[in-house]
N, C-alpha and C positions, 0 to 999 in steps of 0.2 A: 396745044395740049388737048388729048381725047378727052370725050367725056369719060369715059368706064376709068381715067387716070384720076379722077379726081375722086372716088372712093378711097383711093389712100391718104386726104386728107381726113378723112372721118374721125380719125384717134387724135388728130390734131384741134380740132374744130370740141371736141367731145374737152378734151385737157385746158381748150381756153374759156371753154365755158363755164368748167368748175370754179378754173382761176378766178373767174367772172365773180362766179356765185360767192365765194369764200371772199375774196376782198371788200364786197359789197357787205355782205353777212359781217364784216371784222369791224368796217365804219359805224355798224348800224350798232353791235353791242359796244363801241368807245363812244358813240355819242348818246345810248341808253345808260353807261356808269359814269359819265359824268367827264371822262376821259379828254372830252374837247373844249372843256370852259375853264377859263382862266388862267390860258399859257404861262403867263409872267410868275403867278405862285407856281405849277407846275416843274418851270426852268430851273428856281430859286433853292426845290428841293434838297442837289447836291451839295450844297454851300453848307461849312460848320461855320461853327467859330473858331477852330485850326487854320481852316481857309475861308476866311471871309469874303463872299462876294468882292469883286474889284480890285482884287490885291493879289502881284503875279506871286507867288510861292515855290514854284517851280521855273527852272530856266538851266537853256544850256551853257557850260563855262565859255568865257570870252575866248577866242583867239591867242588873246596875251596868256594866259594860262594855259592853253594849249601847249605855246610853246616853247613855255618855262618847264611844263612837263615834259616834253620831247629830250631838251637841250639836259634834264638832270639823265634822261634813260642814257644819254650816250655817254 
């Protein structure tokens, strides 16, 4: 590779530096709001008491229903 070829990484070199900056910039304000202490309260947010932490709520029908369902469509 020529040298004078490697000014066409310039826009490349320019875009990964922003990337640089902005990622670094994004850890720096989640660990100035507080954003990275105490994962476990964090996780626990989504949970109601609908859906209680530990308890599956949601799931896909068995097999055997499947194809009780199948055998009524025919």
């Amino acid at each position: 590779m020529d040298v004078e070829s490697y000014t066409d990484l310039i826009p490349l070199i320019f875009l990964g530096f922003v990337f640089f900056i902005v990622a670094v910039s994004a850890l720096y304000w989640a660990a100035k709001k507080g954003q990275l202490r105490n994962f476990d309260s964090q996780a626990k947010t989504i949970f109601t008491d609908e859906e209680p932490e530990g308890e599956v709520s949601d799931s896909f029908p068995s097999k055997k229903i499947r194809n009780k369902k199948a055998e009524i469509r025919k």
